[in-house]
N, C-alpha and C positions, 0 to 999 in steps of 0.2 A: 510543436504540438501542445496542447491545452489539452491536460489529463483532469478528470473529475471523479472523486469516490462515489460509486453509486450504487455499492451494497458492503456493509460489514457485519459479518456474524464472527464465530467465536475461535473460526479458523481459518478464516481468509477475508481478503479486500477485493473486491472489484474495482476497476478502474473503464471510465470509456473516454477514448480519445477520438470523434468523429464516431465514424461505426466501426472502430477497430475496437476490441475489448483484451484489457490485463488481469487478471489474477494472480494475488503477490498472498502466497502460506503465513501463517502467523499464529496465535494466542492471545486472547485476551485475560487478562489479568487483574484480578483483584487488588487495587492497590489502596495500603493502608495509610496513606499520606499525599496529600495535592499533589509533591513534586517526586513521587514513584509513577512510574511508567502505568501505562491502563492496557497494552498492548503491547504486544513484540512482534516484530519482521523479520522474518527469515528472507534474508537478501540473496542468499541463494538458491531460492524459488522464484526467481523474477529473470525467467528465461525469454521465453516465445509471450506471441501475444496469442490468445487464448481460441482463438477460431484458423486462424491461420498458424497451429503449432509450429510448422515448420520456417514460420520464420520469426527470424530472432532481435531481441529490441537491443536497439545501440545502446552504448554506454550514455550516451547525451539523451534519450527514453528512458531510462533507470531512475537518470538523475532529475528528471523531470517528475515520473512516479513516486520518486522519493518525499520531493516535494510538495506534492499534489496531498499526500498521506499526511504529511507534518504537517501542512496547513488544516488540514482536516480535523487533526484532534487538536490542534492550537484554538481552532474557533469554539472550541465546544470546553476551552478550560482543560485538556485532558493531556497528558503526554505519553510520545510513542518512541519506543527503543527497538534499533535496526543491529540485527547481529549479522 
């Protein structure tokens, strides 16, 4: 799968892979130096995929999502920490 960020506000990421869609909890954060985080992930909010709650993304989906995220604020200069 080929996840893409395609909305970030101040408490969550959207993610779309095809027309399936992810939502992953988080905060965004004020950071007072380049190399402090701009964002945090609550990786234990990245259950289901977002229309289909009831079904739930594999570990190999996580870790794709994970990705998809880190590259997302890597392009933009920004970094993101996964709790």
């Amino acid at each position: 799968m080929n996840f893409e960020v395609v909305h970030v506000s101040r408490g969550d990421i959207r993610l779309k892979s095809g027309d399936k869609l992810v939502r992953v909890l988080g905060e965004a954060l004020i950071a007072s130096a380049p190399t402090e985080p701009s964002y945090v992930i609550y990786l234990n909010s990245m259950n289901n995929w977002e229309l289909a709650s009831d079904v739930a993304l594999t570990e190999t989906e996580k870790q794709e999502v994970i990705s998809a995220i880190r590259k997302h604020f890597q392009d933009r200069g920004s970094v993101v920490e996964f709790e």
